[in-house]
C-alpha positions in Angstrom: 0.0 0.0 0.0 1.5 3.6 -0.7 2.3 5.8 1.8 1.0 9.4 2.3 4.4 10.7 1.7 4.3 8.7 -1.9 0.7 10.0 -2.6 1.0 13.5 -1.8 5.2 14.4 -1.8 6.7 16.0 1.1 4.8 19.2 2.7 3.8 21.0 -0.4 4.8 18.5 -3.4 1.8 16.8 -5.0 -0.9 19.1 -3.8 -3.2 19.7 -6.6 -2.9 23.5 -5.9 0.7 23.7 -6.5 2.3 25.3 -9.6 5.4 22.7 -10.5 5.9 21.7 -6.3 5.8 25.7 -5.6 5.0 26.3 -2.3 1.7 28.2 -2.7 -0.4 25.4 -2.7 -3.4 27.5 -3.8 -1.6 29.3 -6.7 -3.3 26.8 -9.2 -7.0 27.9 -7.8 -9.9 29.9 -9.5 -9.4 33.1 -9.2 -13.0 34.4 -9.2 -13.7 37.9 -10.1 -15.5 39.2 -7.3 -17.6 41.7 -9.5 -16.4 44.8 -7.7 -13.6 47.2 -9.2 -11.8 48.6 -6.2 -11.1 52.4 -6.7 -10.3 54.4 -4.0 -13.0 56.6 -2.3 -14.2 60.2 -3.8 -13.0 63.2 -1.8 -15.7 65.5 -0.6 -15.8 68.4 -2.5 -18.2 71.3 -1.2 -17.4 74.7 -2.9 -18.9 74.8 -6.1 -22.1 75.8 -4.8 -21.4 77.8 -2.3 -19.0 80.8 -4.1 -19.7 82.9 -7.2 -19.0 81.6 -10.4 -19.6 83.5 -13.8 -19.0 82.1 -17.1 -17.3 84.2 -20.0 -17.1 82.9 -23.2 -14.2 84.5 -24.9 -11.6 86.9 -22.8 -8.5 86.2 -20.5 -10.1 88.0 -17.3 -13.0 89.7 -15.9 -13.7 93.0 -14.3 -15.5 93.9 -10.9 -15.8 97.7 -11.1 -15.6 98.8 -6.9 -17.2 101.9 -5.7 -16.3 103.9 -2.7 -18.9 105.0 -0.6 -21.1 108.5 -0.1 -21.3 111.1 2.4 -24.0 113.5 3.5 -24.2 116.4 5.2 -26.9 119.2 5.7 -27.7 121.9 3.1 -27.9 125.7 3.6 -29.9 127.4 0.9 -28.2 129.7 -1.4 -25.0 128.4 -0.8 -23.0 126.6 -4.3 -23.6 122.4 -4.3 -20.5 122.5 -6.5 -18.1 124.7 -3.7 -19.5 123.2 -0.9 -18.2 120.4 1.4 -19.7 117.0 1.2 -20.2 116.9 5.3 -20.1 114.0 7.5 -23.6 112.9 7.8 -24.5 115.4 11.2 -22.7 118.9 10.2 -23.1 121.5 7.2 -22.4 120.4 3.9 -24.3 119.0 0.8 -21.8 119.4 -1.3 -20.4 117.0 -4.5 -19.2 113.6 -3.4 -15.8 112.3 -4.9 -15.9 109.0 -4.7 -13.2 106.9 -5.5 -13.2 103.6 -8.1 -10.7 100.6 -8.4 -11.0 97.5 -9.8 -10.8 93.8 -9.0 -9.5 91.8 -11.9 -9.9 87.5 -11.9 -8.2 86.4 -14.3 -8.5 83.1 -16.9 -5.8 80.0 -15.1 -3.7 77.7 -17.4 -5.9 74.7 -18.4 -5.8 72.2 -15.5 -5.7 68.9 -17.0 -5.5 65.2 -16.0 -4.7 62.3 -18.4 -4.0 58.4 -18.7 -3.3 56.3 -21.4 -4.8 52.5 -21.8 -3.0 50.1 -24.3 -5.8 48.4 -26.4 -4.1 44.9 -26.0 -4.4 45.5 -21.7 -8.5 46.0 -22.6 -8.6 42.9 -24.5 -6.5 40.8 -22.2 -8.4 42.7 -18.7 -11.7 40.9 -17.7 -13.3 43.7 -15.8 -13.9 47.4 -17.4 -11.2 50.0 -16.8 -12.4 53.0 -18.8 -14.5 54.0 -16.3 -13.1 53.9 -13.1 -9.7 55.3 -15.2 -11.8 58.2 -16.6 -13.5 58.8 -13.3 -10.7 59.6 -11.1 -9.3 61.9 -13.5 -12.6 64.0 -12.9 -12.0 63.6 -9.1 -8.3 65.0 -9.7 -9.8 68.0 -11.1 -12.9 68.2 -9.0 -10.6 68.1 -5.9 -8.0 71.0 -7.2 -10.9 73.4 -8.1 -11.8 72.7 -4.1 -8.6 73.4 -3.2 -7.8 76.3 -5.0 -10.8 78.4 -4.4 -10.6 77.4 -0.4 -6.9 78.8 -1.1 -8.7 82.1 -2.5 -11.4 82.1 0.1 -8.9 82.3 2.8 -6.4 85.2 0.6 -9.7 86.9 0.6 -10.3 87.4 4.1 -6.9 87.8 5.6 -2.9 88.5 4.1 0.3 87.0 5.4 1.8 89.1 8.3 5.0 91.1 8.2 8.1 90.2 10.6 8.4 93.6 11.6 12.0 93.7 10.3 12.0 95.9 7.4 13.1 93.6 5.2 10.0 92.5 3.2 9.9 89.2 4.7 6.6 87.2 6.0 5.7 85.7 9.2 3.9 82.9 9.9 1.1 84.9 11.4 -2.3 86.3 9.5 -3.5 89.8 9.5 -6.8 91.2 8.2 -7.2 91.6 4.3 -6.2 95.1 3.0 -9.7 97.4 2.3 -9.9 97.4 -1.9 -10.3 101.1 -1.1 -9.3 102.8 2.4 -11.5 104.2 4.5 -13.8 103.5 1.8 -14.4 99.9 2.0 -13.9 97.1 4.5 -11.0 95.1 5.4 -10.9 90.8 6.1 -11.2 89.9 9.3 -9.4 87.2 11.9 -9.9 85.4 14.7 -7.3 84.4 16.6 -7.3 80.7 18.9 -5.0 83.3 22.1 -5.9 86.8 22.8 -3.5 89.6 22.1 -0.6 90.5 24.8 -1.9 93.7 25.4 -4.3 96.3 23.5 -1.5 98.4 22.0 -1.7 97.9 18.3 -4.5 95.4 18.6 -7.4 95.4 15.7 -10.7 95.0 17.6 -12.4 96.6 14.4 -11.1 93.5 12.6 -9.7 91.0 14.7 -10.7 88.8 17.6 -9.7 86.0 20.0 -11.5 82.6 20.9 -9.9 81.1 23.8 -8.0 84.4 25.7 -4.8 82.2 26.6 -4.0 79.5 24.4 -2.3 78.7 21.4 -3.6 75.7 18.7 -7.5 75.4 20.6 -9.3 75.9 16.9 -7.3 73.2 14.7 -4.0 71.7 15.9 -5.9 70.7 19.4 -9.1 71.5 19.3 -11.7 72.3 22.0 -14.9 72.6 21.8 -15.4 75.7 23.7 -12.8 77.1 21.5 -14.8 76.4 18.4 -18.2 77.6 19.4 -16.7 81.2 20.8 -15.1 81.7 17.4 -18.1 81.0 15.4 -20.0 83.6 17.8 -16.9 86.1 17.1 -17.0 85.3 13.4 -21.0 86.3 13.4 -20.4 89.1 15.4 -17.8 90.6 13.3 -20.0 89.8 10.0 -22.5 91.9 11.5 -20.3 94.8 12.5 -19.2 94.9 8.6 -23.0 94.8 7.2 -23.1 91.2 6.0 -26.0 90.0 4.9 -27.1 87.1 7.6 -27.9 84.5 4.7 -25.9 81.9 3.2 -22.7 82.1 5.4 -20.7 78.8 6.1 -18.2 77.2 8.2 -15.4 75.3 6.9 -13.9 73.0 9.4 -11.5 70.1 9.6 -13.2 66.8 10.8 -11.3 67.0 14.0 -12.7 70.2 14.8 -16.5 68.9 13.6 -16.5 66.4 16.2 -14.8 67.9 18.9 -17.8 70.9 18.5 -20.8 67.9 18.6 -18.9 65.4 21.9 -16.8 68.2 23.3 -14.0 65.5 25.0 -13.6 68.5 27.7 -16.6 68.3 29.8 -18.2 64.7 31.2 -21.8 65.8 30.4 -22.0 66.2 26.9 -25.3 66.5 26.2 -26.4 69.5 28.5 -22.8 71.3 26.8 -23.1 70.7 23.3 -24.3 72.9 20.5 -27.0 70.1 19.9 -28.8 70.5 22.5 -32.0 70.9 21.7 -33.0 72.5 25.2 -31.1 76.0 24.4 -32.1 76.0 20.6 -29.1 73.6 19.1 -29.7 72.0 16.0 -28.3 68.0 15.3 -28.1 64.8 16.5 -25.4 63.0 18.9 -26.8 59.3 17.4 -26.4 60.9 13.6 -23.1 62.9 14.7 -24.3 65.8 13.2 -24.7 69.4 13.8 -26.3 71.8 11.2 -25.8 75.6 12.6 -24.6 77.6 15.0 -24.8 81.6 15.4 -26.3 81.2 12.0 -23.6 79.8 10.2 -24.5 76.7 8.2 -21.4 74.3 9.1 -19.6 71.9 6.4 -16.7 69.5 7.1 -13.3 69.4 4.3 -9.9 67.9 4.0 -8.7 70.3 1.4 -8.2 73.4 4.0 -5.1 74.9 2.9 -1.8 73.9 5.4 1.5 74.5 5.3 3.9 76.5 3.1 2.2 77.0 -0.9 4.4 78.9 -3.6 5.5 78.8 -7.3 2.0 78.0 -7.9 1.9 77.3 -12.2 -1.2 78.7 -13.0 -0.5 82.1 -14.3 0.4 82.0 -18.1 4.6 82.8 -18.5 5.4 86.0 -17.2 1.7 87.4 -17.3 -0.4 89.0 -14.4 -2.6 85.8 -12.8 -4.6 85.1 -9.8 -2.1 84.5 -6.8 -2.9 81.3 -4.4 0.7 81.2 -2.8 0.6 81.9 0.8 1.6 80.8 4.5 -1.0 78.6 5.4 0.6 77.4 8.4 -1.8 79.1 10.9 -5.2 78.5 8.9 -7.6 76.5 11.2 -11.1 77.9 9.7 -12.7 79.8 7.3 -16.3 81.3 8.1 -17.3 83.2 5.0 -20.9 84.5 2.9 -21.1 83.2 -0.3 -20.8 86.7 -2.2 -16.9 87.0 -0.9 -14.8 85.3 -3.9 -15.6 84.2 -7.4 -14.8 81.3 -9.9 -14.3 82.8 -13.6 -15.5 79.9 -16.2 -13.9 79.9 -19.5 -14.5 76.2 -20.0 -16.1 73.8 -18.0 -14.9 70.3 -17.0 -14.5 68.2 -20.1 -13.9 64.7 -20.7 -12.1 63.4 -24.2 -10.7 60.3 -25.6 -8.9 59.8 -29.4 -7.1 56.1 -30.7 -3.9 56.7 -31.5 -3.2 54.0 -33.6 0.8 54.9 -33.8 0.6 54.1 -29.8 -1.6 51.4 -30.4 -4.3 52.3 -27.5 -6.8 55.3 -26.0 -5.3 58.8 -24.4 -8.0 60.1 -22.1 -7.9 63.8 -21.4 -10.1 65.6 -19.0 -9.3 69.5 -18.3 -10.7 72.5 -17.3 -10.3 76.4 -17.9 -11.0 78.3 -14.6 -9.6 81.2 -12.5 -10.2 81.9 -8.6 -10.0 85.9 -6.8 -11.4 87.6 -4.0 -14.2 90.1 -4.3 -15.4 91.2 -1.3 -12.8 91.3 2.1 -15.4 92.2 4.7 -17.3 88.7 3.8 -14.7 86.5 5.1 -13.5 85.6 8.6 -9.8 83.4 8.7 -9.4 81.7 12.0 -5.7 81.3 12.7 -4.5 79.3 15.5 -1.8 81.5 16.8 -2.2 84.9 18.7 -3.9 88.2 18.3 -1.3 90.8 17.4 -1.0 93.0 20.4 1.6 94.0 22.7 0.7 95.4 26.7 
């Protein structure tokens, strides 16, 4: 009678799974196709509908004429409109206004484009589809870019990198307000700041505000709840001071921050100190993890808030004037913002195509876009930074 070492080999040898005695004794085994093509998950992208966007058909920019504002004062009769003073609104005047104009220009990117290339002998030999999934995730690279870039944009919009104090022209890592398009005329951006200023000497409280009073890193880096919720209150409240209108404004948070807001890890009773709670007018849901507004900001979650150190950005066309995205992000925890603040100029929209190219012997997929991000309105967005409140005691 044979043995089982005779019948089956040593250890591996003989299996009827085993390629040539290898010692995957599975290797010879249906592979079934499971009917699912892996692809990795869609990023959430949330700006499109919640900025400006106009569409030009022809043209490399597009122009947002900016008026300065009017005075008033009281009239005398018999005295010259044209030689008299304008007035401030409670004295003598009536006079001719001279109010200034500027412009804000948003100008026509590069073409942002995304391709691949399948060889017509890998679709012959594949047994699953790979157009789609392929062609899909080159419309995710460009979806998640224009989120990126006008989140950039949003933030340039509403604050400006802050100066050293050296003289030399170089940056900081901190964030000031955004510079008035015309001063004294119009508004500046506006900041709140995770640690309150040193002192009120040189401190902003037209523009600027703190969350937390003594610390550092509360809003992103290491959140806290409390931290969150007193900066969305600031944010409102400085809206409000500047004339916002109280519709369509948004919060852009990290997912950290999101959830820290809703189970707020620093107190043991988180129902009675959330902003759910229902009792004191809060709006969500601990079983859902959710939580819709607060101080009448509508609240969003991303992962494509600017971070870090952003420069030599390609977009602008040679030599030529082009929307800026480069900045210090470093500090960036938050954006709160109304959706009349920045704009999108459309020159083309995302487009997919595909050509044979029989000298290559396979299908070049293109899919590109022809877009441009700016500011437009300063006073409409609030940056919240995670370091301090400029101010010395």
């Amino acid at each position: 009678m044979a043995s089982t070492a005779q019948l089956f080999g040593s250890g591996y040898q003989g299996r009827v799974g085993s390629n040539n005695f290898n010692s995957d004794t599975t290797g010879l085994f249906l592979k079934k196709f499971a009917g699912e093509v892996m692809t990795v998950f869609d990023e959430k992208n949330i700006m499109k509908p919640l900025h400006t966007i106009r569409t030009i058909s022809k043209g490399k920019s597009a122009q947002f004429p900016v008026i300065g504002t009017a005075n008033a004062g009281y009239y005398t009769p018999g005295t010259d409109i044209l030689d008299n003073a304008v007035g401030g609104g409670t004295d003598a005047g009536g006079g001719i206004n001279n109010m200034k104009q500027t412009e804000v220009l948003i100008h026509i990117d590069k073409v942002l484009m995304s391709s691949t290339f399948i060889a017509s002998i890998d679709e012959l030999v594949s047994h699953f589809d790979v157009r789609s999934p392929y062609t899909h995730q080159l419309g995710e690279a460009l979806a998640n870019q224009f989120d990126k870039n006008v989140l950039k944009v949003a933030v340039k919009t509403g604050a400006k990198q802050g100066d050293d104090g050296q003289g030399d022209g170089n940056p900081d890592f901190g964030l000031l307000p955004a510079d008035a398009w015309i001063d004294g005329q119009t508004k500046k951006g506006s900041v709140v700041y995770s640690k309150a200023a040193a002192g009120s000497t040189g401190r902003d409280d037209e523009n600027t505000a703190n969350a937390t009073g003594g610390d550092i890193g509360k809003l992103r880096d290491n959140p806290a709840a409390d931290a969150i919720r007193n900066a969305l209150f600031k944010s409102a409240e400085l809206l409000d001071s500047k004339d916002v209108p109280k519709s369509d404004r948004y919060a852009i948070i990290t997912p950290k921050m999101y959830y820290e807001l809703i189970n707020n890890s620093t107190s043991s009773d988180v129902i009675s100190t959330s902003m759910i709670n229902k009792d004191i007018g809060g709006e969500g849901s601990i079983a859902a993890g959710t939580i819709v507004r607060v101080a009448g900001i509508t609240l969003l979650v991303s992962n494509h808030l600017p971070h870090g150190t952003i420069n030599n950005h390609a977009n602008a066309w040679g030599t030529a004037t082009g929307n800026n995205y480069d900045m210090i992000y470093n500090d960036v925890a938050g954006i709160v913002f109304q959706k009349g603040g920045f704009a999108t100029l459309k020159l083309q929209d995302l487009t997919m195509e595909s050509e044979y190219l029989i000298q290559r012997q396979g299908n070049l997929f293109v899919a590109k876009y022809s877009m441009g991000h700016g500011p437009l309105r300063p006073e409409s967005v609030v940056v919240w930074s995670d370091g301090q409140q400029v101010g010395t005691a």
